[in-house]
mmCIF file of the N, C-alpha and C atoms, coordinates in Angstrom:
data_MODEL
# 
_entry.id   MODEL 
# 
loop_
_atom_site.group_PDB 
_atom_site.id 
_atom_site.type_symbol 
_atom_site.label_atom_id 
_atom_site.label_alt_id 
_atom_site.label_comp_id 
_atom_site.label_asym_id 
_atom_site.label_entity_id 
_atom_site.label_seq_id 
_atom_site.pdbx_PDB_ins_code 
_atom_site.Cartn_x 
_atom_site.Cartn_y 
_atom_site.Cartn_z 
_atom_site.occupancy 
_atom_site.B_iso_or_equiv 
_atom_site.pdbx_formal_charge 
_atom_site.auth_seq_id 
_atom_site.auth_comp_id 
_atom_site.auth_asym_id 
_atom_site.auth_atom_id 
_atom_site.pdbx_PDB_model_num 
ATOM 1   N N  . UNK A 1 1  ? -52.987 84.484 93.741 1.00 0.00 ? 1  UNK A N  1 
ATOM 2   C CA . UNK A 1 1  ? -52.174 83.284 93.862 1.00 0.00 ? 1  UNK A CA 1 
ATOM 3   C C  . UNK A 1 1  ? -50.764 83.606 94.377 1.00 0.00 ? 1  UNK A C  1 
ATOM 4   N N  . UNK A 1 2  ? -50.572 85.121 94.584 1.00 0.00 ? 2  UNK A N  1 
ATOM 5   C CA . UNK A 1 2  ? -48.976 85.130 95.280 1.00 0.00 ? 2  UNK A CA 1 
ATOM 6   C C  . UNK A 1 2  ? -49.003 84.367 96.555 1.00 0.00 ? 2  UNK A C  1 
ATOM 7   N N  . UNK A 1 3  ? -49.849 83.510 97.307 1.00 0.00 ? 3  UNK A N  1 
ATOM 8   C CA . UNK A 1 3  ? -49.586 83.032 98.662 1.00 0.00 ? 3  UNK A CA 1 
ATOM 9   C C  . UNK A 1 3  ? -49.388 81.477 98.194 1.00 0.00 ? 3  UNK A C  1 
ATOM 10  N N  . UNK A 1 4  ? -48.664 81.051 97.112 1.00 0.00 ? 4  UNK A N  1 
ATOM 11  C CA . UNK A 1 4  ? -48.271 79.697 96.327 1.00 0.00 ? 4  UNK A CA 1 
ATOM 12  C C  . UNK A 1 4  ? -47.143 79.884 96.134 1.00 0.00 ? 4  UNK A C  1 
ATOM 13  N N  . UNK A 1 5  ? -46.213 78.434 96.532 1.00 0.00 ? 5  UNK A N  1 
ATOM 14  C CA . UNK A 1 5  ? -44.856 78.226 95.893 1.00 0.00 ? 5  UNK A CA 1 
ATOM 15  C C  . UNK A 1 5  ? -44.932 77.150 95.242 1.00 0.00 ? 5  UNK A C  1 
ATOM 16  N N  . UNK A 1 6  ? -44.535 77.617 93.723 1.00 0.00 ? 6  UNK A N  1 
ATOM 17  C CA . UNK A 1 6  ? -44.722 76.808 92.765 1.00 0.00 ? 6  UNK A CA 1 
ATOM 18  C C  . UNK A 1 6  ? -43.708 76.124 92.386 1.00 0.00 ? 6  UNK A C  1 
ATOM 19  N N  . UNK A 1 7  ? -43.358 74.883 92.576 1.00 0.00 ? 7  UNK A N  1 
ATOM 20  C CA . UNK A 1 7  ? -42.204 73.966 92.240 1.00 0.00 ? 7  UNK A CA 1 
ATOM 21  C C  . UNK A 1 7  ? -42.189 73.261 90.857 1.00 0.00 ? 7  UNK A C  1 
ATOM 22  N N  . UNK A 1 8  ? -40.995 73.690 90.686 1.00 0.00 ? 8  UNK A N  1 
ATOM 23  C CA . UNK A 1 8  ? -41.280 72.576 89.199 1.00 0.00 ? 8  UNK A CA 1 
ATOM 24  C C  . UNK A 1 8  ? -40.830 71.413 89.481 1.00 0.00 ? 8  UNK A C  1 
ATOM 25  N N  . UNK A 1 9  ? -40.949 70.179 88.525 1.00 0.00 ? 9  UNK A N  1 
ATOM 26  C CA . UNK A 1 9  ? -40.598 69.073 88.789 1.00 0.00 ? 9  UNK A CA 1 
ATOM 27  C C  . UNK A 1 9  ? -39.052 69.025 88.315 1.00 0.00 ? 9  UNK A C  1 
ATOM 28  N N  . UNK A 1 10 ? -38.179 68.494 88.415 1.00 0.00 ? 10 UNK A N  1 
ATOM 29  C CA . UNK A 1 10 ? -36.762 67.814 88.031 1.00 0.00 ? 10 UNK A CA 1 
ATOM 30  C C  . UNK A 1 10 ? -36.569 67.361 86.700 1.00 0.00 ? 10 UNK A C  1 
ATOM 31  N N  . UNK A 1 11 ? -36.220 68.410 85.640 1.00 0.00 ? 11 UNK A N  1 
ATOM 32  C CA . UNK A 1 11 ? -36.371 67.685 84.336 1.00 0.00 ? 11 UNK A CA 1 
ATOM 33  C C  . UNK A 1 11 ? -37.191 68.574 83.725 1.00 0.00 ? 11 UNK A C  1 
ATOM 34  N N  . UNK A 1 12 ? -37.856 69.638 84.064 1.00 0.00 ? 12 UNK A N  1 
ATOM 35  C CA . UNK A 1 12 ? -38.452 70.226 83.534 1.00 0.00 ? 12 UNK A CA 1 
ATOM 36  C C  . UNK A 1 12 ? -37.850 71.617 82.244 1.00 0.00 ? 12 UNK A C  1 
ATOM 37  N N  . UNK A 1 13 ? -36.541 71.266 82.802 1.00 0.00 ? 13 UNK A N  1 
ATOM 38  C CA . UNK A 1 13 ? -36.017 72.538 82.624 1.00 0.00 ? 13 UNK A CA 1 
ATOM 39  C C  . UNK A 1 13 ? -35.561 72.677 80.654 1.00 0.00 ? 13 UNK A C  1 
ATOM 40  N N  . UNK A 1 14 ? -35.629 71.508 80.301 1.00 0.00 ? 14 UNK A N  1 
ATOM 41  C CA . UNK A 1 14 ? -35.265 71.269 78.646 1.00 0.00 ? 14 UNK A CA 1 
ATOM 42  C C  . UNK A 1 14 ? -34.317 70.159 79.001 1.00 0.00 ? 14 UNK A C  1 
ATOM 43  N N  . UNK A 1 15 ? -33.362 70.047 80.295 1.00 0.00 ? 15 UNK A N  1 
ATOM 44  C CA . UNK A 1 15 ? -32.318 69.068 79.813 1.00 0.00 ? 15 UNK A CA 1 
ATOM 45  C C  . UNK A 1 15 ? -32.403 67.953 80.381 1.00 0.00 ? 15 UNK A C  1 
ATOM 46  N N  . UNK A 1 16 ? -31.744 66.683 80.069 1.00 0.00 ? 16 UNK A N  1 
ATOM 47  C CA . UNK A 1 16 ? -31.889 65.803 80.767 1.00 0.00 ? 16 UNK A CA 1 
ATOM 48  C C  . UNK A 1 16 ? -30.632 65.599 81.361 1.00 0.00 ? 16 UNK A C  1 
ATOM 49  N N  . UNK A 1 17 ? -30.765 64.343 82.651 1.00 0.00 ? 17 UNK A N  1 
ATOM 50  C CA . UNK A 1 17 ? -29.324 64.026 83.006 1.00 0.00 ? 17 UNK A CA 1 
ATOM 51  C C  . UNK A 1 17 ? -28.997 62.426 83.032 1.00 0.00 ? 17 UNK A C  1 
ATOM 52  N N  . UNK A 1 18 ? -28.058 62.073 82.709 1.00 0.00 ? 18 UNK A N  1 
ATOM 53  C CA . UNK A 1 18 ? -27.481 60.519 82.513 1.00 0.00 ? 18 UNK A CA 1 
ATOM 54  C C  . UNK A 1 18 ? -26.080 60.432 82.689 1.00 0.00 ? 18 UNK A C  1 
ATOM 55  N N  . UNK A 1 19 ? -25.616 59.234 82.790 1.00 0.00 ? 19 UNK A N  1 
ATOM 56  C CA . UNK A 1 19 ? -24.141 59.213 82.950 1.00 0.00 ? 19 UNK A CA 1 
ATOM 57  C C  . UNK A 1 19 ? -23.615 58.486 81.713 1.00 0.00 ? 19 UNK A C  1 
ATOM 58  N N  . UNK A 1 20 ? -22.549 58.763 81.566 1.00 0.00 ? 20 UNK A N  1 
ATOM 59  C CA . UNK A 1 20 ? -21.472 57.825 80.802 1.00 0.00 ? 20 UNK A CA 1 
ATOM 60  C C  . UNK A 1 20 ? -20.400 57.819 81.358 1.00 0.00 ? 20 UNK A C  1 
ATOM 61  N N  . UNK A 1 21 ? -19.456 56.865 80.423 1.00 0.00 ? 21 UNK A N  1 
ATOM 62  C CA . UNK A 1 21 ? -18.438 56.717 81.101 1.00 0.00 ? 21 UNK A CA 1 
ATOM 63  C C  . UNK A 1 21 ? -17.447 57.430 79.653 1.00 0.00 ? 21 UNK A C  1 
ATOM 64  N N  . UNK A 1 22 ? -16.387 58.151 80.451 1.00 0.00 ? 22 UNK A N  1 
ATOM 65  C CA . UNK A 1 22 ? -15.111 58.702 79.453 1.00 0.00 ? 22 UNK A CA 1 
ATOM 66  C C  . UNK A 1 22 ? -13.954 58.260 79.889 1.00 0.00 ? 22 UNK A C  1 
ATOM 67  N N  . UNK A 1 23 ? -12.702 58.137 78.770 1.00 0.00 ? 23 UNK A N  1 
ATOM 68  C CA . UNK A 1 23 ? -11.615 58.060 79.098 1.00 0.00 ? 23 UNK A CA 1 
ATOM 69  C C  . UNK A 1 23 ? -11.038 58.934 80.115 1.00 0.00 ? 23 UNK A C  1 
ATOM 70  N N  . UNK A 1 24 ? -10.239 58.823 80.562 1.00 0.00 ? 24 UNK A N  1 
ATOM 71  C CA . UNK A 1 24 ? -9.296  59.267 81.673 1.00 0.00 ? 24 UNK A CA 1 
ATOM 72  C C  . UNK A 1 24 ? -8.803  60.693 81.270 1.00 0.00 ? 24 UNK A C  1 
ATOM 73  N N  . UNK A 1 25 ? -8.119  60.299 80.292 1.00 0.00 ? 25 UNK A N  1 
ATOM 74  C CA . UNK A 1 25 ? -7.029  60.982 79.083 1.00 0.00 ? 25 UNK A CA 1 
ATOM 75  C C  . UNK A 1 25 ? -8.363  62.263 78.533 1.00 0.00 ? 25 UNK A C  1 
ATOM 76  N N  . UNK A 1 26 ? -9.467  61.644 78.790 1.00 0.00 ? 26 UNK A N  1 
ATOM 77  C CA . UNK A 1 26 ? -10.300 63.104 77.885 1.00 0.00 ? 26 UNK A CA 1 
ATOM 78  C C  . UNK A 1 26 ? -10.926 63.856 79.231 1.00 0.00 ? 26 UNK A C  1 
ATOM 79  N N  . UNK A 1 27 ? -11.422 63.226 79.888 1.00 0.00 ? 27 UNK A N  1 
ATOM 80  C CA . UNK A 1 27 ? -11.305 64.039 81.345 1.00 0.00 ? 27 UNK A CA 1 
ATOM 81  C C  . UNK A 1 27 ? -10.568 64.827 81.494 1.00 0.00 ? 27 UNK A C  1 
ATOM 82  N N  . UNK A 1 28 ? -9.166  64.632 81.110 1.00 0.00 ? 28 UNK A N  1 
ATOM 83  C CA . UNK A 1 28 ? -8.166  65.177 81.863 1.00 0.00 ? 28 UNK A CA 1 
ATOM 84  C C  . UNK A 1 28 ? -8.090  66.818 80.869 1.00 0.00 ? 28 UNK A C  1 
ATOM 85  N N  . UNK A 1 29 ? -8.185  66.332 80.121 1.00 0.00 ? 29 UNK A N  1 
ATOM 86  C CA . UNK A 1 29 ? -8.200  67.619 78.469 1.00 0.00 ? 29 UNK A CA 1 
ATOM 87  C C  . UNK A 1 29 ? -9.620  68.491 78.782 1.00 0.00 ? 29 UNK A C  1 
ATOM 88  N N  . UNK A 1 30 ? -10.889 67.629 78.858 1.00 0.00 ? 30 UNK A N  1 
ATOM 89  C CA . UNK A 1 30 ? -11.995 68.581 79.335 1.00 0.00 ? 30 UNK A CA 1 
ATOM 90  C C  . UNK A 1 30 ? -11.979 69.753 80.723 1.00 0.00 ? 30 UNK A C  1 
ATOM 91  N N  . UNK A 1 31 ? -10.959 68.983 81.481 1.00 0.00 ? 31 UNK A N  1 
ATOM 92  C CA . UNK A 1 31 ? -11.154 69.572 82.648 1.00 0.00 ? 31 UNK A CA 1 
ATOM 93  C C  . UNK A 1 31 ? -10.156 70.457 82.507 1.00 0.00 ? 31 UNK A C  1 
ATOM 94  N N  . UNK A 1 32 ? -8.982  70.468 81.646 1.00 0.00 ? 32 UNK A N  1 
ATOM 95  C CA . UNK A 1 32 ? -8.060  71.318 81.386 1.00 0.00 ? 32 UNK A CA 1 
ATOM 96  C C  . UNK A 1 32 ? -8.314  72.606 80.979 1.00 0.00 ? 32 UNK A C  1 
ATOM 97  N N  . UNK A 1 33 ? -9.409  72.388 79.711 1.00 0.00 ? 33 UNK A N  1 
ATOM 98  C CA . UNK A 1 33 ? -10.420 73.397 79.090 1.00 0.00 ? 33 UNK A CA 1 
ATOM 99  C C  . UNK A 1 33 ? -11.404 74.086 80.018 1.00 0.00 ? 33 UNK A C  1 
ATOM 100 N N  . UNK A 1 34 ? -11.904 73.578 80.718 1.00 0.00 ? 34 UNK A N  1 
ATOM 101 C CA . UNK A 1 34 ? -13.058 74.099 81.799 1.00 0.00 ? 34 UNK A CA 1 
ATOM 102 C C  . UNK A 1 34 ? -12.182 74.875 82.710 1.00 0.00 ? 34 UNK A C  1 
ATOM 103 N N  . UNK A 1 35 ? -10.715 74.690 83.276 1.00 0.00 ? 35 UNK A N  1 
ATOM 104 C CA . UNK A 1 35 ? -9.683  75.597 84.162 1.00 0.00 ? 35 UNK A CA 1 
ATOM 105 C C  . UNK A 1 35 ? -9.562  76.652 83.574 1.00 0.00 ? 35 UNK A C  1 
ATOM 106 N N  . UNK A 1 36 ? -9.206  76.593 82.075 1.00 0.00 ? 36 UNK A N  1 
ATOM 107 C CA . UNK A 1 36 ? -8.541  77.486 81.643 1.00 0.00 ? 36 UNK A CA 1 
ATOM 108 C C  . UNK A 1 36 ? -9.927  78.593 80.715 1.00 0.00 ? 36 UNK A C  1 
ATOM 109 N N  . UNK A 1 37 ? -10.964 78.314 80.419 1.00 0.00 ? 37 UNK A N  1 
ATOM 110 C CA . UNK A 1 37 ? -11.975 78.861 80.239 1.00 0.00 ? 37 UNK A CA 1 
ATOM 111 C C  . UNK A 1 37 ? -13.024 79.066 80.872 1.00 0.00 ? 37 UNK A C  1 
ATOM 112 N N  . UNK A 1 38 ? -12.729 79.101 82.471 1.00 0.00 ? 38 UNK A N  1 
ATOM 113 C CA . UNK A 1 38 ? -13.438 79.275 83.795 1.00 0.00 ? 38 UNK A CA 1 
ATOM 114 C C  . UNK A 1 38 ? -14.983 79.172 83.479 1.00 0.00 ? 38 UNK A C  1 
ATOM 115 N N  . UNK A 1 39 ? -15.058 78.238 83.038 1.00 0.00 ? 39 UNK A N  1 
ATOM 116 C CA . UNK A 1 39 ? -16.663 77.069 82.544 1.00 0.00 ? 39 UNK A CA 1 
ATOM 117 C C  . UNK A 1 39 ? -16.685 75.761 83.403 1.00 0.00 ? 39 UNK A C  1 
ATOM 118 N N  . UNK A 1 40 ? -17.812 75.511 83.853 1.00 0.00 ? 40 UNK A N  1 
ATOM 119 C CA . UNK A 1 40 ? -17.884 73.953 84.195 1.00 0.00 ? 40 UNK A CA 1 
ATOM 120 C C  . UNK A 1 40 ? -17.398 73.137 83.184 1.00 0.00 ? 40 UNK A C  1 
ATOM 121 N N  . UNK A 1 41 ? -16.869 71.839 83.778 1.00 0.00 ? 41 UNK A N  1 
ATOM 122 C CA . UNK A 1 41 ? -16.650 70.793 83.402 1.00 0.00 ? 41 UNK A CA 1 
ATOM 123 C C  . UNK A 1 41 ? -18.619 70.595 82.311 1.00 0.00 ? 41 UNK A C  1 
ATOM 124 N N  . UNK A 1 42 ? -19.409 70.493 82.602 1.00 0.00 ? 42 UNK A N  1 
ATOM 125 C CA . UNK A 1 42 ? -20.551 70.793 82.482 1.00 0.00 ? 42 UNK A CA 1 
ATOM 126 C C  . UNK A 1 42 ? -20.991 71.370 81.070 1.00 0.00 ? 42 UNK A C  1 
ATOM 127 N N  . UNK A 1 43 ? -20.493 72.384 80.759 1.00 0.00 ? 43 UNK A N  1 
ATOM 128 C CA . UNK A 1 43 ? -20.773 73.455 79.817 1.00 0.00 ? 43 UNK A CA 1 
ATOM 129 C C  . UNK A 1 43 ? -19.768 73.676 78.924 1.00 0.00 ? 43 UNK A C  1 
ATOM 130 N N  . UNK A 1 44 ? -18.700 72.585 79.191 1.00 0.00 ? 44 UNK A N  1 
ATOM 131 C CA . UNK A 1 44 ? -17.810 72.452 78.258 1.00 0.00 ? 44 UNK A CA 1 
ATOM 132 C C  . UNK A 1 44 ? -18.503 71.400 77.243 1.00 0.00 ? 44 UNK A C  1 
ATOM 133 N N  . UNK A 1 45 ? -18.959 69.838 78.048 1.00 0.00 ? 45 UNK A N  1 
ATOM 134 C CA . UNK A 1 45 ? -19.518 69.251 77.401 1.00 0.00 ? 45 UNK A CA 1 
ATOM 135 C C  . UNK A 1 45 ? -20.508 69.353 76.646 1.00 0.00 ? 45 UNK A C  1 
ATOM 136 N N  . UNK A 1 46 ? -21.779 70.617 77.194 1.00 0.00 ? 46 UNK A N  1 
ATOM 137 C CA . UNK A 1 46 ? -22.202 70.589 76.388 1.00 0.00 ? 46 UNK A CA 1 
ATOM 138 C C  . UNK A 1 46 ? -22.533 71.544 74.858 1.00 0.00 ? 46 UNK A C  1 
ATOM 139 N N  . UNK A 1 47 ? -21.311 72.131 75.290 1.00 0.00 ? 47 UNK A N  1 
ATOM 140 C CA . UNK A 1 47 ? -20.712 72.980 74.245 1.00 0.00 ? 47 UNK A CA 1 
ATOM 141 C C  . UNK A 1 47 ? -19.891 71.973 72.830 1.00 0.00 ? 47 UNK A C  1 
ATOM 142 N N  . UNK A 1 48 ? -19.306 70.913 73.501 1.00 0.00 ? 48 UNK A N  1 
ATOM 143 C CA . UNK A 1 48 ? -18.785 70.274 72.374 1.00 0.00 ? 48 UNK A CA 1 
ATOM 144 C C  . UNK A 1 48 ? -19.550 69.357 71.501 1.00 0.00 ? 48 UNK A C  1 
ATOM 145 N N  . UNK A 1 49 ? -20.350 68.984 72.575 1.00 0.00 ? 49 UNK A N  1 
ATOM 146 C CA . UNK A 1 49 ? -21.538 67.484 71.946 1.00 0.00 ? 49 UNK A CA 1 
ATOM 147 C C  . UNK A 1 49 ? -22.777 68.402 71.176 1.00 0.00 ? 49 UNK A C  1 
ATOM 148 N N  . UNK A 1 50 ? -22.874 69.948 71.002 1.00 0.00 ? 50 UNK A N  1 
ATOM 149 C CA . UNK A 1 50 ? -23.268 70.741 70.587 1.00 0.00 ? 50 UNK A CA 1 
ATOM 150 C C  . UNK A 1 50 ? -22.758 70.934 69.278 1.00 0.00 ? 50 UNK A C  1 
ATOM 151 N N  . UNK A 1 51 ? -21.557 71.142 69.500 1.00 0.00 ? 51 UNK A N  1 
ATOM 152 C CA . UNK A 1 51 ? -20.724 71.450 67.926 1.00 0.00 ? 51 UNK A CA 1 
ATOM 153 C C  . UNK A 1 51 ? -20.879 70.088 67.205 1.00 0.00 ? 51 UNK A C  1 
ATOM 154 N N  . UNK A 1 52 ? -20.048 68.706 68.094 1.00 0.00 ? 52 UNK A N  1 
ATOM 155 C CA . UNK A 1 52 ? -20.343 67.474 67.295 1.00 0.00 ? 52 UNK A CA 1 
ATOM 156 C C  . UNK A 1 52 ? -21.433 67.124 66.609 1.00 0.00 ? 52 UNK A C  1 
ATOM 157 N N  . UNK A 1 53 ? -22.517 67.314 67.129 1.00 0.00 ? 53 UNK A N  1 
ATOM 158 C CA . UNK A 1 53 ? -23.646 67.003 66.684 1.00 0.00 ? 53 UNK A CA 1 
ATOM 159 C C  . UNK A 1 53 ? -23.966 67.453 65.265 1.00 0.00 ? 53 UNK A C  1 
ATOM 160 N N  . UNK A 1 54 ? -23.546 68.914 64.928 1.00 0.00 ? 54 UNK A N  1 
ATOM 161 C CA . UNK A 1 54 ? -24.189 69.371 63.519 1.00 0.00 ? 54 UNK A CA 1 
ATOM 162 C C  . UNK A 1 54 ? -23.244 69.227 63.022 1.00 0.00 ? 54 UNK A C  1 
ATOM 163 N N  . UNK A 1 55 ? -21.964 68.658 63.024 1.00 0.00 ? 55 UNK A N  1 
ATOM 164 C CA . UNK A 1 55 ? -20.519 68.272 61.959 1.00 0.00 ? 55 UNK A CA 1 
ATOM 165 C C  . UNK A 1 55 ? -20.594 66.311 61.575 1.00 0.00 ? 55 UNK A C  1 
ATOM 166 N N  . UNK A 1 56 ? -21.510 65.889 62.491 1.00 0.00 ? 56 UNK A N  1 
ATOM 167 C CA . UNK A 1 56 ? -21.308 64.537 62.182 1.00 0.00 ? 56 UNK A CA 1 
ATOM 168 C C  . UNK A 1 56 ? -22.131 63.973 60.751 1.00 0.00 ? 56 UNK A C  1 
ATOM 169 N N  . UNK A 1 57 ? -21.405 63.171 60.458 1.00 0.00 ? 57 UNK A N  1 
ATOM 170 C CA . UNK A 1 57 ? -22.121 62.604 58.905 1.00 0.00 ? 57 UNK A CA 1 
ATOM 171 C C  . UNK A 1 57 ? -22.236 61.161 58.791 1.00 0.00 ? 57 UNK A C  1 
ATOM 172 N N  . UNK A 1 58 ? -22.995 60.446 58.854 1.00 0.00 ? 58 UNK A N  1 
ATOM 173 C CA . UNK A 1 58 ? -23.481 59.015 58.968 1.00 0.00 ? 58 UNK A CA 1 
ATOM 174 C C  . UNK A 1 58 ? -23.287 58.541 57.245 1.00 0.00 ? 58 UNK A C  1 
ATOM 175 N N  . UNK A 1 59 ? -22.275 57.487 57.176 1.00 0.00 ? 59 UNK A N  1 
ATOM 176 C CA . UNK A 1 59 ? -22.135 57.241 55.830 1.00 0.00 ? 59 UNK A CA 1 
ATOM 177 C C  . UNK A 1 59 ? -22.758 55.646 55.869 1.00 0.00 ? 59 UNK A C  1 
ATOM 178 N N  . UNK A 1 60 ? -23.395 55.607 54.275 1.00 0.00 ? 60 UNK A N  1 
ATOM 179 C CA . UNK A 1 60 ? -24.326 54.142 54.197 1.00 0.00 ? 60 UNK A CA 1 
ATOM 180 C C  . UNK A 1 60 ? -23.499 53.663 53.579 1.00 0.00 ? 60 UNK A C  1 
# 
C-alpha cells in the first residue's frame, strides 16, 4: 500500500474549530501574551480555556 496517499478528513485531528466573539481589551492582553511568550495567539487560548476549565465551579 506505499503507492496510496492517505488523507485525513478536517477535524480529525481531536480538535474542533468555531468562532466567537472577544472583547477588544482581551485580544489586546492575549495577543500581548502570545508576543511576549512567542506562542500563537492560538495556543495561548487554548492553554487558558484549559486551565479555566478544571478551576471553574458551578454553584446551585
Amino acid at each position: 500500500m506505499a503507492d496510496r496517499l492517505v488523507i485525513k478528513k478536517r477535524g480529525d485531528d481531536g480538535y474542533k474549530t468555531f468562532s466567537i466573539r472577544i472583547k477588544n481589551e482581551t485580544v489586546d492582553k492575549i495577543d500581548k501574551i502570545a508576543s511576549e511568550s512567542n506562542l500563537s495567539r492560538n495556543q495561548i487560548i487554548q492553554e487558558m480555556l484549559d486551565f479555566a476549565s478544571d478551576k471553574i465551579e458551578i454553584q446551585k
